[in-house]
N, C-alpha and C positions, 0 to 999 in steps of 0.2 A: 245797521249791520256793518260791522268791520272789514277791511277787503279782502282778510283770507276765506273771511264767510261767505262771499259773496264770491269770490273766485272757484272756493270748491262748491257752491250752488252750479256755479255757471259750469265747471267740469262734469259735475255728477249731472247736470242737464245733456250735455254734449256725448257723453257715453251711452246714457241712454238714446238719444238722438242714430246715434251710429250704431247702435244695438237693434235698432228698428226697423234700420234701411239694411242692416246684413241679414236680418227675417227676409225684407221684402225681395230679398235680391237671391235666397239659399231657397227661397220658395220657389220662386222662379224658375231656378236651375234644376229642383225636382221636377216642376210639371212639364219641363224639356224632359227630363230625363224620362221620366214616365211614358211620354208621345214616341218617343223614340222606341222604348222599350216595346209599347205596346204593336208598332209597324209590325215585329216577326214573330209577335203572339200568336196575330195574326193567322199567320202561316203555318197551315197544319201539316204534318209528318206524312206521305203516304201512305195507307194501311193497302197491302196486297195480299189477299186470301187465294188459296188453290192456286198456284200457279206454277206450271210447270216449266219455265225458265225465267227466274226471280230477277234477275240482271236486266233483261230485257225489258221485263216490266214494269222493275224500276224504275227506269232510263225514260221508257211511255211518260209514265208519271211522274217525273220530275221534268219533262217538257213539258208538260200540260201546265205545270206551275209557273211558267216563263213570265207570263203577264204579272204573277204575283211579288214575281222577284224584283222584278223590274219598276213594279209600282214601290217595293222594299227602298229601291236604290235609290231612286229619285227623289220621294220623301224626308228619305233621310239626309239627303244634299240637300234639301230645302229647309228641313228643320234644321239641320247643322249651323247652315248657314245665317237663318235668323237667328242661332243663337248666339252665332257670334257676332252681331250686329248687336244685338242686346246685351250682350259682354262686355262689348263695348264703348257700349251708348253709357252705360251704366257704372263704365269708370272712371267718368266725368262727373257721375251726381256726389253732390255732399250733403243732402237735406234730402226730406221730402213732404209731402203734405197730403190730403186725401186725397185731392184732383190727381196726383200720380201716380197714387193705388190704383185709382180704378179704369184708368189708361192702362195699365198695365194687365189691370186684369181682366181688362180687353182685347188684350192682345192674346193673354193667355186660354181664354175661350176659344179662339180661333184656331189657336197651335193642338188643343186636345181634341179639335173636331177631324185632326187630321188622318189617324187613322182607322176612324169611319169612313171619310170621303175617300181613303185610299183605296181599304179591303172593296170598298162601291166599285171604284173604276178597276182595279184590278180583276174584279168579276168580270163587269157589267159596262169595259170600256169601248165596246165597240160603237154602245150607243149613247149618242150626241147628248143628252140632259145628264147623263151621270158625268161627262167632261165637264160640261159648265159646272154642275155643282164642285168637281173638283175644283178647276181653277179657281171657283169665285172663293172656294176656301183660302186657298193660298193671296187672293187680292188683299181679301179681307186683310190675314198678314200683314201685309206689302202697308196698308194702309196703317192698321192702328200703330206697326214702325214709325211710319211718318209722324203720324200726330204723337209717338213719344219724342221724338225729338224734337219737334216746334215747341212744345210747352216745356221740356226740359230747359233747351236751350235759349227759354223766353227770359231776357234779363228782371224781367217781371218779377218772376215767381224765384229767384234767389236760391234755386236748386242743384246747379252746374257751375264749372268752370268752360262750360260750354258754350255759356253766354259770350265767354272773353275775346273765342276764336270765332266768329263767325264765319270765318271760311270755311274752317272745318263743317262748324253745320249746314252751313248750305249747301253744299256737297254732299253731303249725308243726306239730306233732307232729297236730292235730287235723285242720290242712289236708291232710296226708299222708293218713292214715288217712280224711278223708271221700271223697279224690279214689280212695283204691283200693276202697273199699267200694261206691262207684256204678258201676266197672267190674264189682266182683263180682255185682251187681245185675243188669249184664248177662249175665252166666253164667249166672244161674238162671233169667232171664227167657225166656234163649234156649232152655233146656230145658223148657219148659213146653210142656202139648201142648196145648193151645190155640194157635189159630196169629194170633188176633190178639193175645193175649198174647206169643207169641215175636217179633213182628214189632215189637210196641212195645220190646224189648231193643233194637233198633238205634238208638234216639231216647234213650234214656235220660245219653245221653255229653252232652246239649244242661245235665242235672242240676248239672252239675260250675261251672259258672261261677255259678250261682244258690247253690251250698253254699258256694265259694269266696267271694263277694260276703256272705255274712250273715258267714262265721267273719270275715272282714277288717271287717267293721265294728262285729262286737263283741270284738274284739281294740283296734281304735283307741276304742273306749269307756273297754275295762278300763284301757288306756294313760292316757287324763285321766283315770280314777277315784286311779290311782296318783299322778299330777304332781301333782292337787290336794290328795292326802293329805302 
């Protein structure tokens, strides 16, 4: 085979290669889209029959939805949020293989379970097993993050430029791992019989931006410790 043969082999190999990972990566960003979407499907319209001052009744009935809203908001900060972690886990990858498919569509299982475990707790949130099952939904998250980035960024598997920086990932890898660990914290908090112990598991998601805030600025520490060495 002559080397332009084998050159445009090797291009028409690589296009389709990157044709395959912008499926796995526009699929992705649907079943985000879709989880998101589906949070305020959710939420049904109030219907107010006979009533003889509609304002007021209204106003009843869109308080009564507060828990639902609320479970709207939060979800959506948390989906949001994974998905810009996986946005940007995923503009490190150049390749991929089946072991990353199905990490990811691990991940993605757990993102669409979300809201069902929402519309649950936003019912059903006053009592303690429908919190665990929320948070465990969100752990779960927190974790198959993780294990996308270890295998990503595993110089092994020849999938990332993410292997190069190891800083970068293990910082990621820490920010993964703290953000599912404080869900899991809700799991167990919520099982506690103490009831002002269980009640404090619902406050504990406020943790996540205060963990995420320290590892991010001693990640941009370790960053100048490196530039200036």
């Amino acid at each position: 085979m002559s080397h332009q043969k084998q050159q445009q082999h090797h291009d028409l190999f690589e296009n389709r290669k990157q044709f395959q990972l912008e499926r796995l990566i526009l699929f992705s960003d649907a079943v985000f889209a879709i989880a998101i979407t589906l949070l305020i499907i959710e939420i049904k319209v109030p219907e107010i029959h006979h009533s003889t001052d509609l304002t007021h009744d209204l106003k009843e009935a869109l308080s009564e939805k507060f828990p639902e809203f609320f479970g709207l908001v939060l979800s959506f900060a948390v989906i949001g949020q994974f998905w810009h972690n996986h946005h940007r886990l995923f503009g490190f990858v150049s390749n991929y293989n089946g072991s990353l498919v199905w990490l990811n569509l691990h991940m993605l299982f757990w993102i669409i379970l979300v809201p069902f475990t929402t519309g649950l707790n936003s019912r059903y949130g006053n009592l303690n097993l429908v919190w665990q099952i929320y948070s465990f939904n969100l752990f779960m998250i927190g974790i198959s993050l993780f294990l996308l980035y270890r295998y990503i960024g595993n110089p092994k598997h020849s999938l990332s430029d993410l292997a190069n920086d190891q800083l970068n990932k293990r910082f990621s890898m820490y920010r993964s791992l703290s953000v599912a660990f404080i869900f899991l914290l809700g799991v167990v908090l919520a099982n506690w019989d103490g009831q002002l112990i269980s009640n404090i598991s619902r406050f504990v998601y406020f943790l996540i931006p205060v963990a995420i805030g320290i590892i991010n600025r001693r990640y941009h520490h370790a960053r100048k410790k490196v530039h200036h060495n």
